[in-house]
C-alpha positions in Angstrom: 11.4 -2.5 0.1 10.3 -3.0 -3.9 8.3 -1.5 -6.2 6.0 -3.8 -8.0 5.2 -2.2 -11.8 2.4 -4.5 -12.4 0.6 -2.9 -9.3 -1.4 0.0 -11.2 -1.9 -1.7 -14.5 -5.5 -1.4 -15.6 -6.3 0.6 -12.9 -7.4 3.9 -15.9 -9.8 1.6 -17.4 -11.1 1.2 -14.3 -11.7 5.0 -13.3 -12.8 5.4 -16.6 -15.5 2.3 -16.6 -16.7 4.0 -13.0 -16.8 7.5 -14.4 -19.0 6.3 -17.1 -20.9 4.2 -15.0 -21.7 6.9 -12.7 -23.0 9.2 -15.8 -20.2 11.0 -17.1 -20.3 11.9 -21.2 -17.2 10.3 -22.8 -17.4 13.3 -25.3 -17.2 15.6 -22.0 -19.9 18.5 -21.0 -22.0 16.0 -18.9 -21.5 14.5 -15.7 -21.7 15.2 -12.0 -19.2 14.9 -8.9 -22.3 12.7 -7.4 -22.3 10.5 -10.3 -19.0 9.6 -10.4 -19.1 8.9 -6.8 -22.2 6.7 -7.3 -20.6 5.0 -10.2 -17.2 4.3 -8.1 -19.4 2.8 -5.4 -21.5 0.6 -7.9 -18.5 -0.5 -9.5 -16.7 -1.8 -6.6 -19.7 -3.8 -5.6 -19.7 -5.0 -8.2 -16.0 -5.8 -8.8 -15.8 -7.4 -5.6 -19.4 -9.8 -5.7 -17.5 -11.1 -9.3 -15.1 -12.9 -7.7 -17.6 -15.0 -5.5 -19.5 -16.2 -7.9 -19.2 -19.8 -8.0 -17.2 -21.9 -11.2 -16.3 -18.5 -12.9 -12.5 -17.8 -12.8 -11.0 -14.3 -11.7 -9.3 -13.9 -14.7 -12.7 -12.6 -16.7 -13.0 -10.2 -14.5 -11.4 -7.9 -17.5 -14.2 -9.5 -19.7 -16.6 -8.4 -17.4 -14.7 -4.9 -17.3 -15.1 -4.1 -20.8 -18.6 -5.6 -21.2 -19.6 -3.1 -18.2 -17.9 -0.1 -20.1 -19.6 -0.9 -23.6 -23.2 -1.2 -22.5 -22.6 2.0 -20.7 -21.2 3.9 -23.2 -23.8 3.1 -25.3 -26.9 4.0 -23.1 -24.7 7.0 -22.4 -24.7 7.7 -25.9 -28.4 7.4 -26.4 -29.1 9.9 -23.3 -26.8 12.2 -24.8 -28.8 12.1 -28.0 -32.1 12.3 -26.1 -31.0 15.4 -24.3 -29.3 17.1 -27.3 -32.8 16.3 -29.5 -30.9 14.0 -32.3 -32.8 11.7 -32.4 
């Protein structure tokens, strides 16, 4: 047997994108065990319905990945606001 070091590589931005996903406050205080769950499940939908989709390449997969996280940062950062009464 071998060990292959490329096998968990990305693998934190991907817990990460699902925690987010799935409600969890970057800046921490927020978030439920539910969520996360819910946001693990809807991110492995997704990540496996990406590769199926006809004359796109695998390889953008990370594009996809990043997009994912930034839009739900942002609306996460906006709910936080909303709830805290910044805005």
């Amino acid at each position: 047997g071998s060990a292959d070091t490329m096998r968990g590589t990305l693998k934190e931005l991907e817990a990460i994108a699902a925690a987010v996903i799935g409600g969890v406050v970057l800046t921490g205080g927020f978030g439920t065990i539910m969520g996360i769950m819910l946001g693990a499940v809807i991110f492995g939908i997704a990540k496996e319905a990406f590769f199926y989709i006809p004359g796109v390449d695998g390889s953008f997969y990370r594009v996809f990945l990043g997009a994912v996280l930034v839009v739900a940062a942002l609306t996460n950062e906006n709910i936080r606001k909303r709830i805290m009464g910044s805005i």
